[in-house]
C-alpha positions in Angstrom: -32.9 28.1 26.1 -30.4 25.9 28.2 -26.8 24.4 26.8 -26.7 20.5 27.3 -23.3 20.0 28.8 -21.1 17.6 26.8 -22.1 14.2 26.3 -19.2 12.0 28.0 -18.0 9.2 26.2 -16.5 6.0 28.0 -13.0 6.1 28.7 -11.5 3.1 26.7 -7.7 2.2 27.9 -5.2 3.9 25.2 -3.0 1.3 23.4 -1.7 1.4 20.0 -3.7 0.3 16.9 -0.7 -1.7 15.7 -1.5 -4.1 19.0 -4.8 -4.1 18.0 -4.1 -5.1 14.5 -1.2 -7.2 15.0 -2.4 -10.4 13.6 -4.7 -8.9 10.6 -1.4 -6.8 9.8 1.1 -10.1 9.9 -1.5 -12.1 7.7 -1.1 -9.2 5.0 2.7 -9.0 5.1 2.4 -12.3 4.7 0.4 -12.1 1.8 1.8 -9.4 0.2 5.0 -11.5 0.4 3.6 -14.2 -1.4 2.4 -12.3 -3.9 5.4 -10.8 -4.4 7.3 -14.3 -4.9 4.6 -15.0 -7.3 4.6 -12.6 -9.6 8.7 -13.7 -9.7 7.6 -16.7 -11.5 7.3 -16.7 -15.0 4.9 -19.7 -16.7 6.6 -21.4 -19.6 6.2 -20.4 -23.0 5.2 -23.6 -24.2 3.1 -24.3 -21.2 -0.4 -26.4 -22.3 -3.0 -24.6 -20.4 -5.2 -27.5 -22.4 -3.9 -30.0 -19.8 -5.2 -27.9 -16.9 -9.0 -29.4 -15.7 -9.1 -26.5 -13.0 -9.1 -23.9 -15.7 -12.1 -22.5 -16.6 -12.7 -22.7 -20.5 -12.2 -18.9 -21.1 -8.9 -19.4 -19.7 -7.2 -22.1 -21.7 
């Protein structure tokens, strides 16, 4: 019975995974950030969720 040696992987060039991610990770700050401002906001008591077409029926 023989031992195989090690199978070699590729050498890839080291860099951080926040460079790698820098964009996807900005986009969620960003959203998180928004959602944050959002949930700020308080909708009026005597808002008429009747007058909103977008609204699905369940919803008004």
């Amino acid at each position: 019975m023989s031992v195989c040696p090690p199978i070699s992987r590729p050498r890839f060039p080291d860099f951080p995974i926040d460079a790698a991610y820098a964009g996807y990770m900005e986009k969620q700050a960003q959203a998180v950030a928004q959602m944050l401002d959002l949930d700020d906001k308080k909708i009026p008591p005597d808002f008429d969720y009747h007058a909103v077409t977008q609204l699905r029926y369940e919803a008004r």
